[in-house]
C-alpha positions in Angstrom: -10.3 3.0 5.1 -11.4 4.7 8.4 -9.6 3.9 11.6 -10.8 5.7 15.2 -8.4 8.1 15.3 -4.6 10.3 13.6 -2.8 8.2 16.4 -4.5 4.8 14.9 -3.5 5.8 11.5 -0.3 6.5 12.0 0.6 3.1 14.3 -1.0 1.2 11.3 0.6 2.6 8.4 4.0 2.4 10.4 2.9 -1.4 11.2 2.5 -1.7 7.5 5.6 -0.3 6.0 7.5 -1.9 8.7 5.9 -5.5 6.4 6.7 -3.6 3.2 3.3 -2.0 2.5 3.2 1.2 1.2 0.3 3.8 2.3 -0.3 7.2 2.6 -3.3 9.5 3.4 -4.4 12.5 2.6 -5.3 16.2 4.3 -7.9 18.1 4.0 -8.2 21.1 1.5 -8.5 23.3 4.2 -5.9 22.3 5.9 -3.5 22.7 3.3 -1.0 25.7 3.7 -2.5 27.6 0.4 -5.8 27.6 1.9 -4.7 28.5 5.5 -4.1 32.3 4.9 -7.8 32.6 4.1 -8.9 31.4 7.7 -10.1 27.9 6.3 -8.9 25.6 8.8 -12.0 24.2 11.0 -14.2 25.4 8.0 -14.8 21.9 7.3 -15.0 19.9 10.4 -15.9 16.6 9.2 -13.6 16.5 6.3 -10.8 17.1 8.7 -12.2 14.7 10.6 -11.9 12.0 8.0 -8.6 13.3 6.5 -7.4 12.5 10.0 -8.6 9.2 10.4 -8.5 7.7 7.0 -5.9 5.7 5.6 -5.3 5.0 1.5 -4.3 1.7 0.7 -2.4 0.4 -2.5 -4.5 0.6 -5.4 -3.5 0.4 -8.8 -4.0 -1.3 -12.3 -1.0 -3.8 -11.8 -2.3 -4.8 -8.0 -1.8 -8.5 -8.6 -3.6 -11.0 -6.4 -0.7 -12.0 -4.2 0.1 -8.4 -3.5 -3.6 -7.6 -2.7 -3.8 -10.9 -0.3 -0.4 -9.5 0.6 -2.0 -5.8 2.0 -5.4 -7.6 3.3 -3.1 -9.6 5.5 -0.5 -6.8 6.8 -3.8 -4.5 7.4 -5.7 -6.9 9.6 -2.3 -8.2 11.6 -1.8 -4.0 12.1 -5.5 -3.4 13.2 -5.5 -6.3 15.8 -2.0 -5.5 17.3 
C-alpha cells in the first residue's frame, strides 16, 4: 500500500504495531549499501520514491479471516488518526 509520504509510513506502521500488527517495507535496490559504492542512489527516482512511501502488510498462506479483518481494521483506524 502507498501512503503520501516516509513520515506517513512510519506514524502508521508505529500505529499498527502499537495494535499488534506487524509490517515492514522495503528499500530500494539502489539504496541499499552494496549498491551505494557504485554511485546508484537517485539512479532510480521513482522507485525510491515508492520504497519510501509504501508500506507491506501481513500476507501469508495462514492469514486467517479474523486476522485479515484484524489488519483491515488497525490500517484504516492508523490512516484516519
Amino acid at each position: 500500500m502507498l501512503v503520501a509520504d516516509g513520515e506517513t509510513r512510519d506514524s502508521v506502521r508505529a500505529k499498527m504495531h502499537d495494535n499488534g500488527v506487524q509490517t515492514t517495507f522495503y528499500p530500494a535496490l539502489t539504496l541499499l549499501s552494496a549498491y551505494l559504492p557504485e554511485g546508484t542512489a537517485g539512479a532510480r527516482p521513482l522507485a525510491e520514491e515508492f520504497s519510501a512511501r509504501h508500506i507491506a502488510l501481513p500476507f501469508f498462506p495462514a492469514l486467517d479471516e479474523d486476522r485479515i479483518e484484524l489488519v483491515v481494521s488497525e490500517l484504516r483506524s492508523a490512516l484516519l488518526q
